[in-house]
C-alpha positions as CSV (number, residue, x, y, z in Angstrom):
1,X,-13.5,-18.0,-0.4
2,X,-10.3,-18.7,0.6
3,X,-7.7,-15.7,0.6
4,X,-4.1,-15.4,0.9
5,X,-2.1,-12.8,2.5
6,X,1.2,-11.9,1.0
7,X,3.0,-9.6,3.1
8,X,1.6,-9.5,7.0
9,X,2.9,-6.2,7.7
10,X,0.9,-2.9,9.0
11,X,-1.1,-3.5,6.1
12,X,-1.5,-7.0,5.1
13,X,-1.6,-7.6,8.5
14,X,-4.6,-5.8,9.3
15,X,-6.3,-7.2,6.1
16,X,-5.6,-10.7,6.8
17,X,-6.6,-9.8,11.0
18,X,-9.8,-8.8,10.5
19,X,-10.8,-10.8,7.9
20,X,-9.7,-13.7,9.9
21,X,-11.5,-12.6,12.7
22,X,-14.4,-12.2,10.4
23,X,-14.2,-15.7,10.2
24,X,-13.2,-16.0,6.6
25,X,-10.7,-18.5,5.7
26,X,-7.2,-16.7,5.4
27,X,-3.2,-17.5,4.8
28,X,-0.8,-15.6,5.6
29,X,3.1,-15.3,3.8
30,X,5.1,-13.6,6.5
31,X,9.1,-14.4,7.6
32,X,11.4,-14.2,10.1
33,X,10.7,-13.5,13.5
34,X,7.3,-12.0,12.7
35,X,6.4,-15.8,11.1
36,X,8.2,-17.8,13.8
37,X,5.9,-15.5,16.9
38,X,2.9,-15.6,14.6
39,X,3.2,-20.1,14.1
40,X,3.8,-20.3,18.1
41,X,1.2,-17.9,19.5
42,X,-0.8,-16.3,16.7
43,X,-1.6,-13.2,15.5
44,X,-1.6,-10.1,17.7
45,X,-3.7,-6.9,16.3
46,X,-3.9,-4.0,18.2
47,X,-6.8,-2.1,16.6
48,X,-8.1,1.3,16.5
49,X,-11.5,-0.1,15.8
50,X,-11.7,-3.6,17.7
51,X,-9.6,-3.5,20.6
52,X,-7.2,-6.5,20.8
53,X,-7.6,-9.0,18.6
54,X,-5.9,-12.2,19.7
55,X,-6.2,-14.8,16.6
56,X,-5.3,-18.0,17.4
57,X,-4.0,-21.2,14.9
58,X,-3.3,-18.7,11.8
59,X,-2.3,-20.1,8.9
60,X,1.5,-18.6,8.0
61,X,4.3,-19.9,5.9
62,X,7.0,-18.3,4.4
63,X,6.0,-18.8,1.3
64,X,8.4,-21.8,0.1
65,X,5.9,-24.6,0.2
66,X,2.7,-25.8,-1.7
67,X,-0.2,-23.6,-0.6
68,X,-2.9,-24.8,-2.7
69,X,-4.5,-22.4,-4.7
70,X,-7.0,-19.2,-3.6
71,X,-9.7,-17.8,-4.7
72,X,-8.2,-14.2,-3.8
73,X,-4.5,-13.0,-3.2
74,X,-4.1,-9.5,-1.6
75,X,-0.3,-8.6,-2.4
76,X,1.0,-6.2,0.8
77,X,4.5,-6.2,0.6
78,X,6.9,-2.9,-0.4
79,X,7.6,-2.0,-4.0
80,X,11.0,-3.1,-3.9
81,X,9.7,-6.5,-3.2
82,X,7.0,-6.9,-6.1
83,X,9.5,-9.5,-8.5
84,X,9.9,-11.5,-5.5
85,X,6.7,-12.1,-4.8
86,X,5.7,-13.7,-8.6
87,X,6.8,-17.2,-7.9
88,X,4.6,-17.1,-4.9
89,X,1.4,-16.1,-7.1
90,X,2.1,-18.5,-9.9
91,X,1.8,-21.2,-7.7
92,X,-1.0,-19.9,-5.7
93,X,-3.3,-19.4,-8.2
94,X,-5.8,-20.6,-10.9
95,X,-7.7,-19.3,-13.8
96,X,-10.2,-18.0,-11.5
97,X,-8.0,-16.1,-9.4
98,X,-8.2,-12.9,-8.8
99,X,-4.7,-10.7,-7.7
100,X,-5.2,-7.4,-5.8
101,X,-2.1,-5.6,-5.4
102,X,-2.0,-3.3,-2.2
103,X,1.1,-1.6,-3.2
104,X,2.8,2.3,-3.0
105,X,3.3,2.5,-6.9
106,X,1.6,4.0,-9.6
107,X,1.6,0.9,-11.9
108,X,1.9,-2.1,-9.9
109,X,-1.1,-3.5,-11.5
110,X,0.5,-3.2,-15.1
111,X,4.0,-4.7,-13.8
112,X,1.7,-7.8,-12.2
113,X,-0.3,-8.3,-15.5
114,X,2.6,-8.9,-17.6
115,X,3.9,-11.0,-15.6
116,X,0.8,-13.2,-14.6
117,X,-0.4,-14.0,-18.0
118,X,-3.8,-15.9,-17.8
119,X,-4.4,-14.5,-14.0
120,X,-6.7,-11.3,-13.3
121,X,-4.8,-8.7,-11.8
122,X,-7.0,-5.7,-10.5
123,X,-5.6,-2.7,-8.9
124,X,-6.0,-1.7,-5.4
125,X,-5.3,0.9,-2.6
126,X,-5.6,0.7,1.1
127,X,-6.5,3.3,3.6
128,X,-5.1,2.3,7.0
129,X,-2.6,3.6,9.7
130,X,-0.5,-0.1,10.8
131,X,2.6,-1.3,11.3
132,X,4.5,-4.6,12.9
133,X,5.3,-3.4,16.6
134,X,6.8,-6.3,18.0
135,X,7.1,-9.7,16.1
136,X,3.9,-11.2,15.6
137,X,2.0,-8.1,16.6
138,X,0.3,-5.4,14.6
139,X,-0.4,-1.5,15.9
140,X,-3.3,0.5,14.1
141,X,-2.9,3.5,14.2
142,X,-6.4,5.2,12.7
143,X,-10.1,4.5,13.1
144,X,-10.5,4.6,9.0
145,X,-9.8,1.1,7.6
146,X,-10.9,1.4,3.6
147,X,-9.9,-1.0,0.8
148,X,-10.5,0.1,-2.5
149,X,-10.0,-2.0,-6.0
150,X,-11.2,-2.5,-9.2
151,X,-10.8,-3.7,-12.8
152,X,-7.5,-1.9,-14.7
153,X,-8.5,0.0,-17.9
154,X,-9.7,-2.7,-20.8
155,X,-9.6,-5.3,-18.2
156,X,-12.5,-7.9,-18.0
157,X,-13.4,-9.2,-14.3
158,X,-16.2,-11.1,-12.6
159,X,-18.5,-8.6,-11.2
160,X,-19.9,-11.4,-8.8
161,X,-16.8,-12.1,-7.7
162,X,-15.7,-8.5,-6.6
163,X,-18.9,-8.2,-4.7
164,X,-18.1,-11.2,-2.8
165,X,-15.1,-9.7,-2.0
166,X,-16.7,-6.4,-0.9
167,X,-19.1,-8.3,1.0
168,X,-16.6,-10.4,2.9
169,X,-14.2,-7.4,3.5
170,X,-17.6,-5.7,5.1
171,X,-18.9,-8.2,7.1
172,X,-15.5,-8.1,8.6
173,X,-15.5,-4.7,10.0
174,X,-13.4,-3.2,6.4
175,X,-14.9,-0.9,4.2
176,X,-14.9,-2.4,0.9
177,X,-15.1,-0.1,-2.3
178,X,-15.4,-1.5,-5.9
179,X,-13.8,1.5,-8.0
180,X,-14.8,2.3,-11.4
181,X,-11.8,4.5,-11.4
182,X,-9.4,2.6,-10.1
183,X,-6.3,4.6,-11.7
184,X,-7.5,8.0,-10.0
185,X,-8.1,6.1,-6.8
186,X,-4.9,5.1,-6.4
187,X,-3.4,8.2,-7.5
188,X,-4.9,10.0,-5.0
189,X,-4.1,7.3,-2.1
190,X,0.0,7.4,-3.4
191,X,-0.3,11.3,-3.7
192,X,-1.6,11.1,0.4
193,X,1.5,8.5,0.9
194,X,4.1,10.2,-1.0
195,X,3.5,13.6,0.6
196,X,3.3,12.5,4.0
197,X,6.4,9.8,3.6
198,X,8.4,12.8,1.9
199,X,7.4,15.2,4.3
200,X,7.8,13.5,7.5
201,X,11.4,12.1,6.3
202,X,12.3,15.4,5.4
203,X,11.4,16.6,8.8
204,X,12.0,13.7,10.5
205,X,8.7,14.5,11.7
206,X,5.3,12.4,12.9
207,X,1.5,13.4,12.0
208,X,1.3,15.5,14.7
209,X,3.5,18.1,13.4
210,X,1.2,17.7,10.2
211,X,-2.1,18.1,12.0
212,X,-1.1,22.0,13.1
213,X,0.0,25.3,11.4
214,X,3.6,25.2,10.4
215,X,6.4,24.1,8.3
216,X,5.7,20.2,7.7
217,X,2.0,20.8,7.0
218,X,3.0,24.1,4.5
219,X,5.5,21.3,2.8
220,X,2.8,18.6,2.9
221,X,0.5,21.1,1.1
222,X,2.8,22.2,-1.2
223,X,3.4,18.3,-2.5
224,X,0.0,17.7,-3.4
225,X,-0.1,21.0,-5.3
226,X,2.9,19.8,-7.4
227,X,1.4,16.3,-7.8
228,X,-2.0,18.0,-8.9
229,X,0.1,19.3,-12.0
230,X,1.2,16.0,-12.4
231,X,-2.1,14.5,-12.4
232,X,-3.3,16.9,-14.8
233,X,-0.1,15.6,-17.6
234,X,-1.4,12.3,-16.7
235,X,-5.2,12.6,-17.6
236,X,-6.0,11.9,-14.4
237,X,-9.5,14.4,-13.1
238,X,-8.5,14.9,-9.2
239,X,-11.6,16.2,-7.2
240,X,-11.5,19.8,-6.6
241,X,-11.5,18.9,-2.8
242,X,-7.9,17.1,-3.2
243,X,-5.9,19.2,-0.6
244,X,-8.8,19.3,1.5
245,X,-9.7,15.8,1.7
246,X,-6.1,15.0,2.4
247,X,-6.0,17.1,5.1
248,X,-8.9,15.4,6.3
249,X,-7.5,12.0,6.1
250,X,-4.2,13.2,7.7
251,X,-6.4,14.4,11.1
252,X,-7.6,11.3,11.4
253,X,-4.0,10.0,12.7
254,X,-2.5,9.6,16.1
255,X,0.0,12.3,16.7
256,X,2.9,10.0,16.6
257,X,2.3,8.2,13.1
258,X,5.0,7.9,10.7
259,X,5.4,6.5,7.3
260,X,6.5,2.9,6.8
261,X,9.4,4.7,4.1
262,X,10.1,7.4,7.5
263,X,10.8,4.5,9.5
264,X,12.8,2.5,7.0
265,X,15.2,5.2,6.6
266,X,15.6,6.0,10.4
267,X,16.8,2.4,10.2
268,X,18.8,2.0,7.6
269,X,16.8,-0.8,6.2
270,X,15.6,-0.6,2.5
271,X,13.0,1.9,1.7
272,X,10.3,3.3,-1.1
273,X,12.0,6.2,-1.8
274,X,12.5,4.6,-5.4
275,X,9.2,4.7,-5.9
276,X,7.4,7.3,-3.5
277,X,9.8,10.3,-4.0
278,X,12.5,9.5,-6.7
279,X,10.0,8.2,-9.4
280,X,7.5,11.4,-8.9
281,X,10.4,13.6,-9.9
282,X,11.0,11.4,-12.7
283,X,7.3,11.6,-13.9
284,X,7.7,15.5,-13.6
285,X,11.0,15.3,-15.6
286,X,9.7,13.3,-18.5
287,X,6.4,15.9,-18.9
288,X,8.5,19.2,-18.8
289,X,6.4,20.0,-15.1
290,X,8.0,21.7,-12.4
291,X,7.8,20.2,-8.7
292,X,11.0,22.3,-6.8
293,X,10.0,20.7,-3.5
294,X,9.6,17.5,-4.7
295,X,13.8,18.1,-6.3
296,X,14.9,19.2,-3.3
297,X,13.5,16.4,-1.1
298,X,14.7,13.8,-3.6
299,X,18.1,15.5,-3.7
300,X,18.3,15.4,0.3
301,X,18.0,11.8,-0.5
302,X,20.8,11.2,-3.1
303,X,18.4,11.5,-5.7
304,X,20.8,12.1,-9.1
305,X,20.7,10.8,-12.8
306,X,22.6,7.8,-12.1
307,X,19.2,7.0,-9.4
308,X,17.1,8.3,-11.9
309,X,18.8,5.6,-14.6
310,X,18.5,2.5,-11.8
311,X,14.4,3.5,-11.6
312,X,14.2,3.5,-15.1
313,X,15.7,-0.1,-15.3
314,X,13.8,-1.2,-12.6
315,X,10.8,-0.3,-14.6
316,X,11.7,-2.3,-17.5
317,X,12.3,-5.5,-15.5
């Protein structure tokens, strides 16, 4: 099958690695520096599970030119980015093309569907620590790399397909997992992002403030007890394990991990606050649920009605 990368950051980078070192046939969509280093020498992973991984003659484009079309499209880039990326599917794809959106949002599936009328949209969710250290080099930063998607609610897809997809994501060295509850999955994977990404900005803190007794793992714990309630508004049946299990996932870090959003705003450059901080409060807002340490993140943040307004129009587009 032939599979195209949109978005070779931490996280479509590592997808797009190891499935081209699993010899799979793989494009990548990358820009700037990142795409000019990755054309002249290649891409450079730095794995947690593999060692170094030095692929040579990748495939990368910036996204501008006929591709030809894929049997699979993982979509890796931020939230903020999602319109942008449409053109690029259109023109990628076929009837038989299946979309897999790696995204932090709650409903980047929906947004996708409506947009890509005639092309299959799953959902999906990634658990992996990555990000671009240098240009045309990726760092992982955790020993769990899991990829989990499946078919939206009402949605038909080709079983056969998603197993060859599972099986290809296996074979090279990903765990693959075909969700019959896609919604809750990715719930649960935002609920790990958005506390941690909060948290850590908040604190200006890294995982290994998180991974002992204190103040950023008290706060950390108190965020996925407020999105609990929210899950609860939303019909969504959390296992009873959920703090537990996130703690879990959160020891599994190097000491000095920090969010993709942490790092943005260190920066300067844009950031998922929109959609990992602001837009939980707004959830909580429209179903009457308090979530005080969610508030008083956002507001640190310049979270106010007139953000709360742009979200909302960002959710209609």
């Amino acid at each position: 099958m032939k599979y195209l990368i949109i978005g070779t950051g931490g996280t479509g980078g590592c997808i797009g690695g190891y499935l081209t070192g699993g010899g799979k046939d793989v494009t990548f969509i990358a820009r700037g520096d990142h795409l000019k280093a990755i054309k002249e020498n290649g891409l450079i992973i730095h794995s947690t599970l593999k060692g170094e991984m030095n692929l040579k003659n990748v495939k990368a484009f910036d996204g501008g030119e006929e591709l030809g079309k894929f049997d699979v499209i993982f979509l890796c880039v931020k939230g903020y980015s999602l319109n942008e990326t449409i053109s690029i599917i259109k023109k990628a794809s076929n009837e038989k093309t299946i979309v897999v959106p790696i995204l932090n949002a709650l409903n980047a599936g929906e947004k996708l569907s409506e947009a890509l009328t005639g092309i299959t949209v799953l959902d999906g969710c990634i658990y992996v620590g990555g990000y671009i250290s240098a240009p045309g080099e990726i760092t992982q930063t955790m020993e769990t790399f899991r990829v989990v998607f499946g078919a939206r609610e009402n949605a038909k897809v080709d079983m056969n397909l998603l197993h060859k997809i599972q099986l290809d994501l296996e074979e090279s060295g990903i765990e693959g997992i075909i969700s019959d509850n896609i919604r809750r999955g990715i719930f649960k994977k935002i609920s790990f992002t958005s506390a941690f990404a909060a948290t850590g900005a908040y604190y200006d803190a890294a995982a290994g403030e998180f991974q002992k007794d204190g103040e950023c793992r008290r706060m950390f714990i108190l965020l996925l007890k407020e999105l609990q309630k929210i899950a609860i508004a939303l019909n969504i049946n959390l296992d009873n394990d959920f703090i537990d299990e996130n703690l879990v996932f959160l020891s599994g870090f190097s000491s000095d991990t920090t969010a993709s959003m942490q790092k943005d705003i260190k920066t300067g450059k844009s950031s998922e606050k929109d959609e990992l901080i602001f837009n939980i409060v707004n959830i909580a807002e429209k179903y009457g649920i308090g979530v005080p340490n969610y508030k008083k993140i956002a507001k640190y943040f310049g979270y106010s009605k007139s953000s709360r307004m742009f979200i909302q129009r960002k959710e209609l587009m």
